[in-house]
N, C-alpha and C positions, 0 to 999 in steps of 0.2 A: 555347175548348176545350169549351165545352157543359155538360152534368152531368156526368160522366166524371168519375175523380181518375187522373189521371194524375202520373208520379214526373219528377225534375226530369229524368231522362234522356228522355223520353219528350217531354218539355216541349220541352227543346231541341232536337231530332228535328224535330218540329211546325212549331216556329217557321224553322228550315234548311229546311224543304224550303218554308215559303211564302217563304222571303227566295229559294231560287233558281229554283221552280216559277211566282212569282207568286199574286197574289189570284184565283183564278179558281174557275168551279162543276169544274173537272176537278181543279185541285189540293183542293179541297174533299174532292171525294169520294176522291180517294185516299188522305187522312187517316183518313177515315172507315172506311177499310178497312182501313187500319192500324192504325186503335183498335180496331174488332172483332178484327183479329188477336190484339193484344195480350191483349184482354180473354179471348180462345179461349184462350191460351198461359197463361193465371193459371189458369184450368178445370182443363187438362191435368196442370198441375203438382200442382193440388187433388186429382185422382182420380191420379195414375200418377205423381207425386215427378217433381221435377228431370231426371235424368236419362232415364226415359223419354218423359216430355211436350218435351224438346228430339228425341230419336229421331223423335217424332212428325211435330211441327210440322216440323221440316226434311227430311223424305222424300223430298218432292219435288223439293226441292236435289239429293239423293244422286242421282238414276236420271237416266239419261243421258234425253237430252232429246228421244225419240221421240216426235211426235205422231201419233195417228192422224188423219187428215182428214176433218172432218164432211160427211154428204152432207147437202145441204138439202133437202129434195121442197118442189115449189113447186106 
């Protein structure tokens, strides 16, 4: 788990998704981006209480799921 202090929920999370993801640098890094979440989601809760820093962090979840499509210039 690194430096990080993560909570025993957080813990078994971790350890679930390497038991059904496997040992790999992709399952790796999607840890790792779920500790950042986490770590963002302690921030939110710091400046804007509970209640808002959930509004926050799940926005994305709410709104129907439009993507606009990237152009790439090559």
């Amino acid at each position: 788990m690194g430096s990080r202090t993560v909570n025993i929920a957080q813990e078994y999370t971790v350890v679930q998704l390497r038991k059904e993801l496997g040992n790999s640098e992709a399952t790796e890094q999607l840890i790792d981006w779920l500790l950042d979440a986490w770590d963002t989601l302690e921030v939110l809760r710091d400046c804007f209480g509970e209640a808002k820093a959930m509004q926050i962090f799940t926005a994305y979840a709410r709104v129907p799921q439009e993507r606009v499509q990237e152009t790439v210039l090559v």
